[in-house]
C-alpha angles and dihedrals in degrees: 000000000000112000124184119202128194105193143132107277133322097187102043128045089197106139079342112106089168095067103097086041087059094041093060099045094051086041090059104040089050082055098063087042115275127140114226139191118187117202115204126165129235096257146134098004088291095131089043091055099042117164094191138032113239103281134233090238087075156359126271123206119179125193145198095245103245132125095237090056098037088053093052089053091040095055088039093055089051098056089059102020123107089190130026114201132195123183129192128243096048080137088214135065088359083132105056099031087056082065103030103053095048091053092055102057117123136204092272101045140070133214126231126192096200101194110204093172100040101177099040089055092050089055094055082045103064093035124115075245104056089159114209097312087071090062095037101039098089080058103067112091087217142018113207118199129204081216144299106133132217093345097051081052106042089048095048094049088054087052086062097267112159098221130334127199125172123231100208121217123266139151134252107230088218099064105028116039135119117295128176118286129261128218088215087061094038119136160120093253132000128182128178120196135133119257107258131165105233094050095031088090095051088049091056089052107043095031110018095046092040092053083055092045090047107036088156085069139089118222124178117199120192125184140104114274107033102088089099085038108116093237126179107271077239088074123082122201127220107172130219110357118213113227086248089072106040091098100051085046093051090045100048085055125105080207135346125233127221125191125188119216104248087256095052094046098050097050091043119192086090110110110187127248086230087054082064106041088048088047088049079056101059083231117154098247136208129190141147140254 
């Protein structure tokens, strides 16, 4: 098949914590034969901090984020593709694409809501504020989940969905397995993870407060946003941490933290990308409820 995907970012994990997610299901997908072209818009940095040069397992468009020049891919994608995607969580444009891809939709295609962020999008769901997606939703074939189980489901087929069916996380060997240990990552506990609002108290509770119990200890945090964050002089801060060194980081690591945003964590059914690429890594891994 031809599958078209508009989504954040497939080459860079910048303020993108989906994009080995993504890597391993296209790469998968271009395995068992599938052409696929992946859109993803000029925003937040994300094409000045690439991890990974475009692959050879699929084809990389990148756009001025406008809607003049989103629409014309759109209706090009349309005219070739077998499958038009939209995910959630671009950051720019989610509105309009979530109207424009399922109206163009022809007699020989089929539309996908593929949901990365499951119980942020039901919340704006069920708001008095739905956005676009609450009209168009009944007009995607198919809704995709990162997770959430039968309650992610059930509540997305009472909202008017079609059909939903998670696609659970995972990791691709090749690209997350043990390598040797580096002094530089080296540590009691590490956790990476970008500052968001609805996990930042979590962190505070299960890192923040663990470095001041433990002052003997040494504990490392990567992740974009928490350069202005008050941290234990016992943690060290790397920054943002490109894909290529997520397995050195899970590997220097006595253990390995893993903290679940409160939505996700509430809904539950909803593993984290960073709890696979730390078991690929044979790390001894930590993480809550």
């Amino acid at each position: 098949m031809k599958i078209a995907i508009f989504g954040s970012s497939l080459v860079s994990a910048y303020w993108n914590g989906a994009a080995t997610y993504y890597r391993g299901m296209v790469k998968a997908l271009a395995d068992r034969g599938h052409r696929v072209t992946f859109y993803e818009p000029d925003a937040y940095g994300r094409q000045e901090h690439r991890d990974i040069d475009p692959p050879p397992w699929a084809e990389i468009v990148v756009y001025e984020p406008c809607e003049r020049e989103a629409d014309r891919l759109v209706q090009a994608a349309a005219q070739f593709a077998d499958l038009l995607i939209k995910t959630s969580g671009i950051g720019v444009l989610d509105d309009f694409l979530e109207h424009r891809i399922p109206a163009a939709r022809t007699r020989d295609n089929r539309v996908i809501y593929w949901d990365v962020d499951a119980p942020v999008t039901l919340a704006r769901l069920r708001s008095d504020q739905p956005g676009p997606l609450g009209a168009t939703l009944s007009s995607f074939d198919l809704v995709l989940t990162y997770g959430g189980g039968d309650p992610v489901v059930g509540d997305y087929l009472r909202l008017g969905a079609k059909s939903c069916h998670p696609i659970y996380n995972g990791l691709d060997p090749r690209t997350h397995h043990p390598v040797e240990m580096d002094g530089e990552y080296e540590c009691d506990l590490g956790f990476l993870g970008n500052r968001l609002p609805d996990r930042e108290q979590r962190v505070e509770a299960f890192f923040f407060r663990a470095a001041e119990l433990s002052p003997s200890r040494h504990f490392l945090l990567a992740g974009n946003g928490w350069a202005g964050k008050p941290r234990p002089k016992n943690v060290s801060y790397l920054g943002h941490l490109p894909t290529a060194f997520h397995n050195v980081f899970n590997c220097s690591a006595r253990a390995v933290l893993n903290i679940c945003r409160n939505c996700m964590a509430e809904n539950g059914f909803s593993p984290s990308t960073r709890v696979f690429e730390a078991a690929g890594a044979g790390a001894c891994i930590i993480t809550d409820e």
